[in-house]
Legacy VTK file of the C-alpha trace (Angstrom):
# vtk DataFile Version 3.0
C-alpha trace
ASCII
DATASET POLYDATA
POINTS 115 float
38.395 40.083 -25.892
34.962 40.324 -27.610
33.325 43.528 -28.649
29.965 44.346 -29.824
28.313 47.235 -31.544
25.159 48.788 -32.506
25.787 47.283 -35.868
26.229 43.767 -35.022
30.138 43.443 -35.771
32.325 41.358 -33.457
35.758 41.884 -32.796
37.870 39.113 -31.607
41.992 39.380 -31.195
44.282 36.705 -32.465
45.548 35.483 -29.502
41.681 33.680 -28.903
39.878 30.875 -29.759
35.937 32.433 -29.948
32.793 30.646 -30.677
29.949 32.089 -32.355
26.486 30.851 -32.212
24.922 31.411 -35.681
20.888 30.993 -36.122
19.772 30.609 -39.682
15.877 31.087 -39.019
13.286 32.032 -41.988
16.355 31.938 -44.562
17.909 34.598 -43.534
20.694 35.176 -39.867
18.447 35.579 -36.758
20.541 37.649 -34.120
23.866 40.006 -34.007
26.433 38.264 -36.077
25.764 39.720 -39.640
29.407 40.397 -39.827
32.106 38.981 -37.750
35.337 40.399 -37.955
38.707 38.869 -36.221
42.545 39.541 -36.760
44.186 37.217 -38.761
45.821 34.426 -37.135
42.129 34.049 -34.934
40.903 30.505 -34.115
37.060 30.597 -34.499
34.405 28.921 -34.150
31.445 29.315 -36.008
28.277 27.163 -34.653
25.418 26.773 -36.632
21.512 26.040 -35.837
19.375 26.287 -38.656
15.367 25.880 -39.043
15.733 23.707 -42.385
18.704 22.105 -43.962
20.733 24.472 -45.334
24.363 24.093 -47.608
27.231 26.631 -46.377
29.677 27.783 -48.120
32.793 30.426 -46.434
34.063 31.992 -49.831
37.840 32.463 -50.011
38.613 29.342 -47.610
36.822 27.189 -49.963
35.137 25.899 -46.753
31.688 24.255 -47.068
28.917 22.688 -43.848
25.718 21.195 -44.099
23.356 21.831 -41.360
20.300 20.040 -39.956
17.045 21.385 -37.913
18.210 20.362 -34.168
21.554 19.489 -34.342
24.624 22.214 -34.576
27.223 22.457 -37.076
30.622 23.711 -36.407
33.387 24.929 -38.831
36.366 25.559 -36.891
38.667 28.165 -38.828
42.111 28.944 -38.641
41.700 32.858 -39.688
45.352 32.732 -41.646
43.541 34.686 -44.809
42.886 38.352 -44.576
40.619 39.899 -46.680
36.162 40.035 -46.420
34.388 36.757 -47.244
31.020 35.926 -48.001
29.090 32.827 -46.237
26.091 31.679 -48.554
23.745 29.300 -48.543
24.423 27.739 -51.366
21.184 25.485 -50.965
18.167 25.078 -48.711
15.660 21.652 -48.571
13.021 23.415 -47.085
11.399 22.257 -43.995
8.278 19.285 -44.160
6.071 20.484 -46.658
8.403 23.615 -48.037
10.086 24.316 -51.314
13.481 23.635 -51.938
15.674 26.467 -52.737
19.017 26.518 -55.106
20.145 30.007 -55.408
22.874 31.412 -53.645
22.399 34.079 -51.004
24.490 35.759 -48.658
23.601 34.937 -44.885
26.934 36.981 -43.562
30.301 38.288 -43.736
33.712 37.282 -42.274
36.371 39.693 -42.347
39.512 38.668 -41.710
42.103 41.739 -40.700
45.810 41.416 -41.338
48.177 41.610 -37.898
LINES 1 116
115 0 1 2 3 4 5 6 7 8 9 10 11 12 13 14 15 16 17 18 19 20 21 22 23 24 25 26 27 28 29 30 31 32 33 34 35 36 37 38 39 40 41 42 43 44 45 46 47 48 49 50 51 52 53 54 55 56 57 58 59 60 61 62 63 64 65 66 67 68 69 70 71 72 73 74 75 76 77 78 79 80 81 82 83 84 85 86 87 88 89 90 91 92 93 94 95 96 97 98 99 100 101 102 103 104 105 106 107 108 109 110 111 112 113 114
């Protein structure tokens, strides 16, 4: 079961395996997953598209993803840790022509909720 509100949380139940479709556009998450929230246990998903090529990294799982313009990247999860955990970009090339960036900056939030 998936739920969405105003705020752009998800909700997903253990018992699933969910997707999410993640745009990285302009640096910054393009669309309603700013948070996504699941019940530990959860098998997700998370499917990335980015504008540029961007470094991931999923704080707490130690989990890292490189994405490139027109292909998608998936990090499959087993959501075993509760707790709230940052994804960053940990670096961006820039696209033809653009500067490369280095800094670290939160794109969104996975929160992981105990069963």
């Amino acid at each position: 079961m998936l739920l969405s509100s105003l705020d752009s949380l998800s909700r997903v139940s253990a018992a699933e395996a969910v997707r999410f479709s993640i745009v990285i556009r302009a640096r910054s998450v393009d669309g309603p997953h700013r948070t996504i929230r699941a019940t530990q246990g959860a098998m997700l998903e998370l499917a990335f598209a980015a504008d540029e090529i961007v470094e991931l990294h999923l704080h707490g799982y130690d989990r890292y993803l490189t994405v490139h313009p027109g292909e998608e990247a998936v990090m499959r999860l087993d959501a075993n840790l509760a707790g709230r955990f940052a994804i960053e970009a940990h670096r961006f090339e820039g696209p033809a022509g653009g500067s490369p960036s280095h800094g670290h900056v939160v794109l969104l939030y996975l929160e992981i909720y105990p069963r």
